[in-house]
Biotite code that builds the C-alpha atoms (Angstrom):
import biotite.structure as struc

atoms = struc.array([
    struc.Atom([128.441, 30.596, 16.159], chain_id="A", res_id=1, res_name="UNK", atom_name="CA", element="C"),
    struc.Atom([125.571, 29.866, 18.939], chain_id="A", res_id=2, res_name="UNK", atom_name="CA", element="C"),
    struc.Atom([125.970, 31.272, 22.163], chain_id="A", res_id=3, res_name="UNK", atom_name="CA", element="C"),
    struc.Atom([125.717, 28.092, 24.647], chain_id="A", res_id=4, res_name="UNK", atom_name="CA", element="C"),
    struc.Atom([123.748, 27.997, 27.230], chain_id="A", res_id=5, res_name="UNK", atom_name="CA", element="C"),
    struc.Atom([124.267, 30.645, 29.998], chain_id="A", res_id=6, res_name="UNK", atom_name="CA", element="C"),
    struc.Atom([125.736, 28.023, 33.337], chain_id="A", res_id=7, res_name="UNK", atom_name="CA", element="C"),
    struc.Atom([126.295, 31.167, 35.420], chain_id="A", res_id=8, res_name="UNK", atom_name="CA", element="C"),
    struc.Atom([124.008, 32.923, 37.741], chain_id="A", res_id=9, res_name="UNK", atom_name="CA", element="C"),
    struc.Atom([123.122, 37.030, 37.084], chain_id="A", res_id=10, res_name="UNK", atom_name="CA", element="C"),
    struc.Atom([122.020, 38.359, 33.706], chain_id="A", res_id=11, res_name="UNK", atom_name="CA", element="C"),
    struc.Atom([123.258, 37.088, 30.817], chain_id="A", res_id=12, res_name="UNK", atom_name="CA", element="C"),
    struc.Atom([124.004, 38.480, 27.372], chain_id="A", res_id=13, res_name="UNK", atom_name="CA", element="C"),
    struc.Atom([122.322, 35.844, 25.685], chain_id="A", res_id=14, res_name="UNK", atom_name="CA", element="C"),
    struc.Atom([122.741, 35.141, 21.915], chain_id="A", res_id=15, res_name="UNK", atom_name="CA", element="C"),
    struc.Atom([122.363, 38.830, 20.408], chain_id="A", res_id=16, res_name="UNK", atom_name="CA", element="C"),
    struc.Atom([126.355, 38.876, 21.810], chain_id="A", res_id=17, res_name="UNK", atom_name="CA", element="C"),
    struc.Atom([127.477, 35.433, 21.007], chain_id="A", res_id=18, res_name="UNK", atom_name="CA", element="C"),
    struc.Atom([131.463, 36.257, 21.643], chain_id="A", res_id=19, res_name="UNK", atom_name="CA", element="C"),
    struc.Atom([131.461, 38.253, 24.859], chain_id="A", res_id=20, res_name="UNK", atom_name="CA", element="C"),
    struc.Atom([128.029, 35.705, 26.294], chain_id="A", res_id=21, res_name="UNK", atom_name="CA", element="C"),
    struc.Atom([130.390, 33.225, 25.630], chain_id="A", res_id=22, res_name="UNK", atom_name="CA", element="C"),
    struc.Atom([133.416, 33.946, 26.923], chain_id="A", res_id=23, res_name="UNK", atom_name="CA", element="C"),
    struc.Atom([131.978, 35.203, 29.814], chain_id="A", res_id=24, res_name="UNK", atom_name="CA", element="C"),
    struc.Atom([131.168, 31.604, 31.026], chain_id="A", res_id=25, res_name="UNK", atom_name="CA", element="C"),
    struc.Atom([134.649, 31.388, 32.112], chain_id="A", res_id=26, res_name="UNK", atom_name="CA", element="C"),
    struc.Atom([135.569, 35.371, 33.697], chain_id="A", res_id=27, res_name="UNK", atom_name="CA", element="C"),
    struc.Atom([132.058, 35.122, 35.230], chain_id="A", res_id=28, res_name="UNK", atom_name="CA", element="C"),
    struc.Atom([132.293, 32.100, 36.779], chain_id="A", res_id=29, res_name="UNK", atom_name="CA", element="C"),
    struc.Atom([136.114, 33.002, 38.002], chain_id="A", res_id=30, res_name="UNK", atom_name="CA", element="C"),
    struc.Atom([134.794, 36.795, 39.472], chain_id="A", res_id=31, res_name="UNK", atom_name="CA", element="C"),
    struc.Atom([131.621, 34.240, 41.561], chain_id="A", res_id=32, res_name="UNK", atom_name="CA", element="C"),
    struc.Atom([134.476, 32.399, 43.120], chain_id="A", res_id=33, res_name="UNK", atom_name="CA", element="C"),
    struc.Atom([136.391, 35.535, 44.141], chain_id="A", res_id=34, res_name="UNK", atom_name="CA", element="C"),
    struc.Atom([133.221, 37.115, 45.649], chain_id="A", res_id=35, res_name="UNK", atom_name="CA", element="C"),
    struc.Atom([132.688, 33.694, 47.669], chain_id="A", res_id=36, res_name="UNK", atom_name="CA", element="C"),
    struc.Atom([136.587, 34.661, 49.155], chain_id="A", res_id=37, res_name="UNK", atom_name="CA", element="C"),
    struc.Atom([135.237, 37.907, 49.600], chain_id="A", res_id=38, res_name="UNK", atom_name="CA", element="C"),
    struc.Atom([131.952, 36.859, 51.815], chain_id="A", res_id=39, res_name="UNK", atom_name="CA", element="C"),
    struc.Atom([133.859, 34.391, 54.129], chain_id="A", res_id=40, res_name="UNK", atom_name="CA", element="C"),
    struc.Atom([135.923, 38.026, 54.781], chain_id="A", res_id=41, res_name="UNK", atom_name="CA", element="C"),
    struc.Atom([132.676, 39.472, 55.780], chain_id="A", res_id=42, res_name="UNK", atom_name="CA", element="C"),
    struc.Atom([131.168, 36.524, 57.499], chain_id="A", res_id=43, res_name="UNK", atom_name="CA", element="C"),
    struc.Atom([134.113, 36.618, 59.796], chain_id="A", res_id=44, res_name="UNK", atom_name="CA", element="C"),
    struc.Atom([133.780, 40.451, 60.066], chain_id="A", res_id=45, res_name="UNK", atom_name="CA", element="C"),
    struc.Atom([129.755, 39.294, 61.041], chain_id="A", res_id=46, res_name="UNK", atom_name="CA", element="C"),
    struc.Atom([130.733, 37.034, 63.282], chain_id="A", res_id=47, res_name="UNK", atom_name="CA", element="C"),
    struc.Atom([133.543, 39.083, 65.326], chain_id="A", res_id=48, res_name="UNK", atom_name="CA", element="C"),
    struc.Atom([130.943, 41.957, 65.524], chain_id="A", res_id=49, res_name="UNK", atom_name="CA", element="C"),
    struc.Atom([128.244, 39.501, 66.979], chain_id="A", res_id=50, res_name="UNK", atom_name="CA", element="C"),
    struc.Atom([130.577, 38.281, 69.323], chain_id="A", res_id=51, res_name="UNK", atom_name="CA", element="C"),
    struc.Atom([131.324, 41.721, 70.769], chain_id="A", res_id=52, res_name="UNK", atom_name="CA", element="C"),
    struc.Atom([127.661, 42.541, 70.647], chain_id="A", res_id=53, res_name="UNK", atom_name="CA", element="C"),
    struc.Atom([127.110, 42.842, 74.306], chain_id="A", res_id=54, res_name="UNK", atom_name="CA", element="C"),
    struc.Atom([127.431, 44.609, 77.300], chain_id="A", res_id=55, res_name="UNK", atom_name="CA", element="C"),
    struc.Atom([130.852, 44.326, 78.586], chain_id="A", res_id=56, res_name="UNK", atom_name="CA", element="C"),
    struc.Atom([132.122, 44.395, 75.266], chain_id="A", res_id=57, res_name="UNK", atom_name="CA", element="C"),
    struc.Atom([130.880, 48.362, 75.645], chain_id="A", res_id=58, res_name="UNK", atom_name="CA", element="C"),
    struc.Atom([133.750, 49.238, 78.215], chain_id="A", res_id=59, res_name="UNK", atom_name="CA", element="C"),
    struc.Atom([131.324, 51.740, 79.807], chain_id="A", res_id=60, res_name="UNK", atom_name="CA", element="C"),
    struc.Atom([131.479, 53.408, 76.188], chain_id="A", res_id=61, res_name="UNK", atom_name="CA", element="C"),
    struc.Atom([128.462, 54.651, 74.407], chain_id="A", res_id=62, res_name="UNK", atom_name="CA", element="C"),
    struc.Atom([126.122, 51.768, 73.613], chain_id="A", res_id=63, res_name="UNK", atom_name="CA", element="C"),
    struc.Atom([124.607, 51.700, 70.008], chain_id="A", res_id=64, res_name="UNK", atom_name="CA", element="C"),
    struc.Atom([121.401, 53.556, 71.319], chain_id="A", res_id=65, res_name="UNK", atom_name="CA", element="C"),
    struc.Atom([123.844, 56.001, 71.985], chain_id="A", res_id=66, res_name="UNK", atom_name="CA", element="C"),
    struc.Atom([125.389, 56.435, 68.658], chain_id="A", res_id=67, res_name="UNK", atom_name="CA", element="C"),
    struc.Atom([123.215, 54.744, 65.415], chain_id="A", res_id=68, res_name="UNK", atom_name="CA", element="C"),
    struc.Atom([121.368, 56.744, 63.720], chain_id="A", res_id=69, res_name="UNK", atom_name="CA", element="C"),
    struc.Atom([118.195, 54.347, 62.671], chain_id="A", res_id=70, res_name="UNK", atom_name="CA", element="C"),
    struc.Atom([116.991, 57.123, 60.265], chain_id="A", res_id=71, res_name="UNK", atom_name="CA", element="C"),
    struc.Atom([120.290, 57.484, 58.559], chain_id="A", res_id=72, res_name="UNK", atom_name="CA", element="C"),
    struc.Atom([120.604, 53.924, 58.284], chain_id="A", res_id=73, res_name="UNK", atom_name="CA", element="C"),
    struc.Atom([117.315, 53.119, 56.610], chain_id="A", res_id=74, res_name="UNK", atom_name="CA", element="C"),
    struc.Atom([118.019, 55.895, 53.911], chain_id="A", res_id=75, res_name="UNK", atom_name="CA", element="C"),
    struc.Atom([120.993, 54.576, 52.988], chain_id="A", res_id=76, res_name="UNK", atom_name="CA", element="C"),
    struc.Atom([119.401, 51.238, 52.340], chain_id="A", res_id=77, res_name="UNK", atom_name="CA", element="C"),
    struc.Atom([116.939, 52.888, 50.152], chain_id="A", res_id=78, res_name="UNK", atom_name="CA", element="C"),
    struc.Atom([119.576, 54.562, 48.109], chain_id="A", res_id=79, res_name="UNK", atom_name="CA", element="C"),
    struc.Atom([121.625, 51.137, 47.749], chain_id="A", res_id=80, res_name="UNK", atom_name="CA", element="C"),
    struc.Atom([118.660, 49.381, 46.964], chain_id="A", res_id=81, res_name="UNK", atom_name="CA", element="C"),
    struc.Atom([117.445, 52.134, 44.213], chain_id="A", res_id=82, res_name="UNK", atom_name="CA", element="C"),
    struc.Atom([121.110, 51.730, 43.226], chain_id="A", res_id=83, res_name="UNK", atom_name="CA", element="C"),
    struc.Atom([120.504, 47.948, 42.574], chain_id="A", res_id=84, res_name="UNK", atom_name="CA", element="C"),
    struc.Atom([117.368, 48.514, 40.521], chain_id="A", res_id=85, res_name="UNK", atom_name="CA", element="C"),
    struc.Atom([119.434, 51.059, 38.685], chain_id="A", res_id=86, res_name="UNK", atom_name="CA", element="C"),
    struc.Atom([121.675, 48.888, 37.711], chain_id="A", res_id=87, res_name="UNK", atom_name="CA", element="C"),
    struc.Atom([119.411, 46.456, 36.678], chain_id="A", res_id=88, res_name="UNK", atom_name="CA", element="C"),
    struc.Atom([118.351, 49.061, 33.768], chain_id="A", res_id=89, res_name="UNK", atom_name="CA", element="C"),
    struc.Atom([122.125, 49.294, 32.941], chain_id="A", res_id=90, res_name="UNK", atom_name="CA", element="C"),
    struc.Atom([122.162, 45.818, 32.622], chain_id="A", res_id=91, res_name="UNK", atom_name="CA", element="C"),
    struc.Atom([119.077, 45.456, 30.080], chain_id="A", res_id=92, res_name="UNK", atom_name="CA", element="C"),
    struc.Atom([119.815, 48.254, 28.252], chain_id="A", res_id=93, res_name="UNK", atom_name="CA", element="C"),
    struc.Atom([123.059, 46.386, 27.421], chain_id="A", res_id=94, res_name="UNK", atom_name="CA", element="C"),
    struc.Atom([121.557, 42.951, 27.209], chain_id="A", res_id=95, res_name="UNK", atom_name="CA", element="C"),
    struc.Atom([118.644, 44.486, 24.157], chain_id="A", res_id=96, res_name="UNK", atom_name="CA", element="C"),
    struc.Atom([120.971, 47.014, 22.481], chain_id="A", res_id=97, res_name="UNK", atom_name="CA", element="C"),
    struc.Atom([119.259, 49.663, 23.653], chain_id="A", res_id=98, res_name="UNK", atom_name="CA", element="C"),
    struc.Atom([121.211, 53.084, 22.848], chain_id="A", res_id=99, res_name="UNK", atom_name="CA", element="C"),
    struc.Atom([124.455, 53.246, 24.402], chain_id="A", res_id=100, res_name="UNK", atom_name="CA", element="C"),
    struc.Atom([123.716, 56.575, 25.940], chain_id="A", res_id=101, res_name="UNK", atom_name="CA", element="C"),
    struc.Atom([120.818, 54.681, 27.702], chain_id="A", res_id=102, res_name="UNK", atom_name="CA", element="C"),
    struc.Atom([123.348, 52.018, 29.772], chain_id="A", res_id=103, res_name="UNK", atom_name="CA", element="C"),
    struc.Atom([125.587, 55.386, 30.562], chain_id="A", res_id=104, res_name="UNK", atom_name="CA", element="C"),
    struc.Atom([122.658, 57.251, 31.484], chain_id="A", res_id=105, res_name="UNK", atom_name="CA", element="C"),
    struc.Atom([122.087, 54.461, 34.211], chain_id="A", res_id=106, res_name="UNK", atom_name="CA", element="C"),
    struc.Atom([124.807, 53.997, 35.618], chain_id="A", res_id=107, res_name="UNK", atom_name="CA", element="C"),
    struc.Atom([125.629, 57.544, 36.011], chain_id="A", res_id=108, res_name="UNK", atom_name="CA", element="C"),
    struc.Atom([122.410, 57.284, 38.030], chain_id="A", res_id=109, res_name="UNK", atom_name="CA", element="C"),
    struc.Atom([123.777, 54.028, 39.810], chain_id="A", res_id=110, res_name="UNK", atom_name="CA", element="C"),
    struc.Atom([126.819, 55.793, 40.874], chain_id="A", res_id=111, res_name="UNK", atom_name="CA", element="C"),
    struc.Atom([124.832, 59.230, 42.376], chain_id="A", res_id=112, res_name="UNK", atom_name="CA", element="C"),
    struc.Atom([122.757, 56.889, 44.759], chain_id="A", res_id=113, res_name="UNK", atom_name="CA", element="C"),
    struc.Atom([126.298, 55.317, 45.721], chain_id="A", res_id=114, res_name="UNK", atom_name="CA", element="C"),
    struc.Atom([127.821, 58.355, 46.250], chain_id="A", res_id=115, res_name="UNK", atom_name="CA", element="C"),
    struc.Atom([124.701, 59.275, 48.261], chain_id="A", res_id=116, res_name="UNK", atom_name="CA", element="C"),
    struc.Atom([124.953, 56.114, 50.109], chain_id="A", res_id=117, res_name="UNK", atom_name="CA", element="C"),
    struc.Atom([128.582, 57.054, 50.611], chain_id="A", res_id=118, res_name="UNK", atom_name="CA", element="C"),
    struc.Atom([127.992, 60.600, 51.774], chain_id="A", res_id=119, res_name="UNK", atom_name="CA", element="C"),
    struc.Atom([125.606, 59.964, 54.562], chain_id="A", res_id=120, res_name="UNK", atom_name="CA", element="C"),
    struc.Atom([127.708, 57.037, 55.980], chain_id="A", res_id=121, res_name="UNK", atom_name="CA", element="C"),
    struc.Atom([130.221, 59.486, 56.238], chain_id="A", res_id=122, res_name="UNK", atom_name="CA", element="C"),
    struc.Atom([128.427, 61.818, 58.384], chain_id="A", res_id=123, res_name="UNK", atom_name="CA", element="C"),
    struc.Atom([127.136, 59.021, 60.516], chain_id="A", res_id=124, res_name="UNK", atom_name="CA", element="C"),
    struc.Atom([131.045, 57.759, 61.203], chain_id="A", res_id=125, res_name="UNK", atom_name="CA", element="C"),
    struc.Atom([131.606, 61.944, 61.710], chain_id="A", res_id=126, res_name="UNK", atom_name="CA", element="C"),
    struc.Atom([128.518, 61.952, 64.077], chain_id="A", res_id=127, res_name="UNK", atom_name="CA", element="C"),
    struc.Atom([129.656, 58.893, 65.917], chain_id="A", res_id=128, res_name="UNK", atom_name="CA", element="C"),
    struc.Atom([133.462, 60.170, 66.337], chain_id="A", res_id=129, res_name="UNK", atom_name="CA", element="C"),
    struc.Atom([132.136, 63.697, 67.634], chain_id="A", res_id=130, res_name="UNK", atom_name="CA", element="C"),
    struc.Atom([130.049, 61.814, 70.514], chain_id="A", res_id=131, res_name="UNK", atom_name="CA", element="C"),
    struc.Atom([133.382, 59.703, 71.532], chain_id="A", res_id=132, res_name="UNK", atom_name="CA", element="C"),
    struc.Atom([132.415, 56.826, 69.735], chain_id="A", res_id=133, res_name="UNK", atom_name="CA", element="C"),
    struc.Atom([136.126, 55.887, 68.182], chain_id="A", res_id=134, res_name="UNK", atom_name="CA", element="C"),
    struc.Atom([137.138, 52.121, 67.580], chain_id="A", res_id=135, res_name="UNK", atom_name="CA", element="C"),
    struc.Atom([139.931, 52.683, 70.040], chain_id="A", res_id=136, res_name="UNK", atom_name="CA", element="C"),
    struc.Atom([136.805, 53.307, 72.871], chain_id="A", res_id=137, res_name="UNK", atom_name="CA", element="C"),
    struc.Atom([135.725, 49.145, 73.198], chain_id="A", res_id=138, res_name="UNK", atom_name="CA", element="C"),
    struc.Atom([135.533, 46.130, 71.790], chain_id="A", res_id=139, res_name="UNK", atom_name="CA", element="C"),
    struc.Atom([132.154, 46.855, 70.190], chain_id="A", res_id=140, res_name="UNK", atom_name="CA", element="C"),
    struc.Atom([133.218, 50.018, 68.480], chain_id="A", res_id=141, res_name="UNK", atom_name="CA", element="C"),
    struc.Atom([136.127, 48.257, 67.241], chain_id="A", res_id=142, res_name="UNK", atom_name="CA", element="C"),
    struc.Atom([134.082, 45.619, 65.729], chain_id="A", res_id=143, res_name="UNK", atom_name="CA", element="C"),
    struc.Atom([131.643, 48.509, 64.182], chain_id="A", res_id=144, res_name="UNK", atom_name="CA", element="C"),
    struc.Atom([134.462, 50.039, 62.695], chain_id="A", res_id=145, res_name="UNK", atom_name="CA", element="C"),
    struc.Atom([135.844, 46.658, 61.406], chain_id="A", res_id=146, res_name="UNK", atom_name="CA", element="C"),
    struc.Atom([132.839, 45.988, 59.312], chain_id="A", res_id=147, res_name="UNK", atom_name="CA", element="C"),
    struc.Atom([130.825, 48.651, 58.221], chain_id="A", res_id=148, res_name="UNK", atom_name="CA", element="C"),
    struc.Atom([133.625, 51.095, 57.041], chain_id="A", res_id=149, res_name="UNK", atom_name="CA", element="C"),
    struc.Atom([134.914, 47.835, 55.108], chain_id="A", res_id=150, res_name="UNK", atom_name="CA", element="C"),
    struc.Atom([131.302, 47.550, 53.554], chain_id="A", res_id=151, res_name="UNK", atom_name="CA", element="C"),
    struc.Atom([131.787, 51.272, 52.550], chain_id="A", res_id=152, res_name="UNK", atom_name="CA", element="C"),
    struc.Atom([134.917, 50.446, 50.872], chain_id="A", res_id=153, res_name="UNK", atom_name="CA", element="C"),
    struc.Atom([133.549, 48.168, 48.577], chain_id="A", res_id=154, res_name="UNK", atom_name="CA", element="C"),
    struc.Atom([131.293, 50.737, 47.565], chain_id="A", res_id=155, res_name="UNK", atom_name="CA", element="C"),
    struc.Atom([133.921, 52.843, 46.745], chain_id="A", res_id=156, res_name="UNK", atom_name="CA", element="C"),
    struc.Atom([135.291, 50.610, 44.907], chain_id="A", res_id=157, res_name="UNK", atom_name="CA", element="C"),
    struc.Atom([132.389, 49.949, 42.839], chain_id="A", res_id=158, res_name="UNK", atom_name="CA", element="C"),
    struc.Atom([131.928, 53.621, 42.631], chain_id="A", res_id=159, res_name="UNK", atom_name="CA", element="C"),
    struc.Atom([135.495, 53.957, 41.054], chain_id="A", res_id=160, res_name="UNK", atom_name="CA", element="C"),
    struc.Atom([134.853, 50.964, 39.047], chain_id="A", res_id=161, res_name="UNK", atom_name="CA", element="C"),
    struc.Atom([131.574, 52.324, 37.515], chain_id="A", res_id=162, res_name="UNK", atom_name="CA", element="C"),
    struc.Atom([133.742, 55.897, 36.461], chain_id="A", res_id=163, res_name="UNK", atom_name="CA", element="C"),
    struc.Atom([136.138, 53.137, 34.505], chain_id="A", res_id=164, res_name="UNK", atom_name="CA", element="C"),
    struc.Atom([133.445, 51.541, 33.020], chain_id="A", res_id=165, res_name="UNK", atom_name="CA", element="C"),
    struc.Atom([131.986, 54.467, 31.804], chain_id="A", res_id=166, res_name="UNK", atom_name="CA", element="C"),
    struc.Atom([135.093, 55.714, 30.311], chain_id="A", res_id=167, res_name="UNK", atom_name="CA", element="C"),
    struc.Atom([135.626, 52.688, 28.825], chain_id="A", res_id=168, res_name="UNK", atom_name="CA", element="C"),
    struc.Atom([132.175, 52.609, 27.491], chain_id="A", res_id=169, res_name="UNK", atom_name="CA", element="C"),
    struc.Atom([132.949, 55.940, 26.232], chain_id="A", res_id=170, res_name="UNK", atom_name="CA", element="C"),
    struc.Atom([136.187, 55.502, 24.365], chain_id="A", res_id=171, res_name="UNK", atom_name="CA", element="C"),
    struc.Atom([135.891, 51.413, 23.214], chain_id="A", res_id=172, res_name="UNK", atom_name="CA", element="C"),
    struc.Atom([132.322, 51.303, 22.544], chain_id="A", res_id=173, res_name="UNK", atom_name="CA", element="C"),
    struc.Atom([130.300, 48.013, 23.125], chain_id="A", res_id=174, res_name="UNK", atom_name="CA", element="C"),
    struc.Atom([133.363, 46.033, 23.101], chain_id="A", res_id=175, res_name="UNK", atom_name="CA", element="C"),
    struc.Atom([132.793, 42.522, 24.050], chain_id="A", res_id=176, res_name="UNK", atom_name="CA", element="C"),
    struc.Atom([135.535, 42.648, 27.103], chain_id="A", res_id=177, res_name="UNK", atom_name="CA", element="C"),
    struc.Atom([133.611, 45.961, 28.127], chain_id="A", res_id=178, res_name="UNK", atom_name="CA", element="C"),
    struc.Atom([130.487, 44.010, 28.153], chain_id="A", res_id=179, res_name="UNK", atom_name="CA", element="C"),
    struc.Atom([132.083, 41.306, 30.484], chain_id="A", res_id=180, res_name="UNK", atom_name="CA", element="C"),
    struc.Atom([133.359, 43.531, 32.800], chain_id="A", res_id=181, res_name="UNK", atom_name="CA", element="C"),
    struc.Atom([129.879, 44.979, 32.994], chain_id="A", res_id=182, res_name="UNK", atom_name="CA", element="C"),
    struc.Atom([128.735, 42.144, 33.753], chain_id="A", res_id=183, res_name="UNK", atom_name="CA", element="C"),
    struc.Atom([131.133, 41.348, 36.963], chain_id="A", res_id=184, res_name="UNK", atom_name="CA", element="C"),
    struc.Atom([130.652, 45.023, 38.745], chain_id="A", res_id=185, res_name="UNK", atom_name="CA", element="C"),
    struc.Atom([126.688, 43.990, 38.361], chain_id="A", res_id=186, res_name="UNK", atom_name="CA", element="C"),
    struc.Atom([127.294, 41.018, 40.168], chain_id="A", res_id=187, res_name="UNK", atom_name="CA", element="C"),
    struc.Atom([129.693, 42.868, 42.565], chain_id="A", res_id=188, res_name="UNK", atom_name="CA", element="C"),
    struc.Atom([127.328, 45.807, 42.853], chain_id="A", res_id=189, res_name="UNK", atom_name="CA", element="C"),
    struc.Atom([124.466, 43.604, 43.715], chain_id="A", res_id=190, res_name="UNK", atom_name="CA", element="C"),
    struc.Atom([126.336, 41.371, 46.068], chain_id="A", res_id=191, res_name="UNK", atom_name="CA", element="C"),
    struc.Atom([127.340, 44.806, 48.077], chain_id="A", res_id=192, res_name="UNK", atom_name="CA", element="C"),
    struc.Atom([123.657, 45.108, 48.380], chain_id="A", res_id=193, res_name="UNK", atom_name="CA", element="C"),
    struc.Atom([122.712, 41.950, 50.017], chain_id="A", res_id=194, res_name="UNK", atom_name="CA", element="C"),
    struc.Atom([125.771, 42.442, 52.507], chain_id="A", res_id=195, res_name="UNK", atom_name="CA", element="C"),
    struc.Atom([124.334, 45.964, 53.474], chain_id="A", res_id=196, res_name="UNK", atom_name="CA", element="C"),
    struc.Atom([120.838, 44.221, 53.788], chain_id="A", res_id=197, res_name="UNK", atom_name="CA", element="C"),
    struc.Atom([123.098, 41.737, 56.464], chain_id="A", res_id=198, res_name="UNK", atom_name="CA", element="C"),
    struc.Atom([124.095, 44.795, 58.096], chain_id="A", res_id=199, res_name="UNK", atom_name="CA", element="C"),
    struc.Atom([121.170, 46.857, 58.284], chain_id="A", res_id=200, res_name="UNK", atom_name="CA", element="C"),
    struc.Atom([119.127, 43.564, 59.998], chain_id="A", res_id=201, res_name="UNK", atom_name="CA", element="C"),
    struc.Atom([121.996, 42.672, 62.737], chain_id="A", res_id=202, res_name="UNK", atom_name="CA", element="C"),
    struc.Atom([124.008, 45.809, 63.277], chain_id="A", res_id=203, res_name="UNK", atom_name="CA", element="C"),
    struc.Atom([121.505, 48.603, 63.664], chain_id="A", res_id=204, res_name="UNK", atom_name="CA", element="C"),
    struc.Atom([117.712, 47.101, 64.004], chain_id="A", res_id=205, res_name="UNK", atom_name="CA", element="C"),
    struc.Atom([119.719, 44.376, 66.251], chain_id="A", res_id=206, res_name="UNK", atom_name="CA", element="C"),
    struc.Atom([122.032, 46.584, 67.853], chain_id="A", res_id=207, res_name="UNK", atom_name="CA", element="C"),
    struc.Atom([118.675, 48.832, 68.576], chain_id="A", res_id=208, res_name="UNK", atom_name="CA", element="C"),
    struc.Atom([116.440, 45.925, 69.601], chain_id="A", res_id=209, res_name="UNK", atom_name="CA", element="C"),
])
């Protein structure tokens, strides 16, 4: 059988895996519409912390001078957008048959740089709560703390997701399902990416304007 034509956006398996390239057509385009539902959740978050993004909304509270860390910030984007590329490698390594143990090896490597990413936003939220900077303290903390931990629980997520996948890699082999699934915590992984890119621009280089 001929794989059909890929209708889907993100990498596709193309014909050297006819079944799971085209049977993804369906799961892939289903997991697109779920991330949609997913950035309208975010937008909102965008929008709510845009709206408290001003000086009233700081209660006399610490002002993001006060509290973001620009430095911190930018090396987390580096390590999500290393974790990206990363991925990327996974994702060709699958899509050529490379060596199984190639695909593993990167996306052990994807989930270090999450983890990474992880870590440090963790000690900027520690940071932050040690200065008096707690969502309970104003409107704009609140709003901080509505979006960017939310953010860093996708990443978890994704983090938890990539341990499954490699398990399942692992025990099932290049299994057409496992394939698929690869395929939607790409798209996922990559979609975390451009909403930390969204973040980065209007929460701390805006918020530090």
């Amino acid at each position: 059988m001929r794989a059909s034509t890929a209708t889907h956006p993100g990498l596709n398996l193309g014909n050297h895996h006819t079944d799971a390239h085209d049977k993804a057509e369906t799961l892939v385009f289903g997991f697109w519409v779920f991330l949609m539902s997913d950035l309208i959740i975010f937008g909102l978050m965008f929008a709510l912390y845009l709206t408290a993004q001003n000086p009233l909304s700081y209660a006399g509270g610490p002002s993001p001078k006060d509290v973001y860390d620009l430095g911190s910030a930018f090396a987390q984007t580096m390590l999500l957008l290393c974790s990206s590329l990363t991925f990327g490698f996974a994702g060709l390594a699958l899509r050529h048959k490379l060596p199984l143990a190639r695909v593993k090896f990167w996306l052990v490597v994807t989930l270090l740089l999450g983890l990474g990413f992880l870590s440090l936003e963790l000690n900027d939220f520690h940071d932050m709560f040690t200065k008096g900077a707690v969502p309970s303290r104003s409107g704009h903390l609140s709003a901080f703390f509505g979006l960017v931990p939310l953010h860093g629980l996708h990443v978890t997520a994704g983090s938890i997701w990539i341990v499954i996948m490699l398990l399942q890699l692992h025990f099932l082999g290049p299994h057409p399902m496992v394939k698929i699934r690869l395929l939607r915590l790409g798209l996922f992984w990559h979609f975390l990416d451009i909403i930390w890119i969204g973040i980065f621009s209007i929460v701390y280089l805006g918020g530090l304007a």
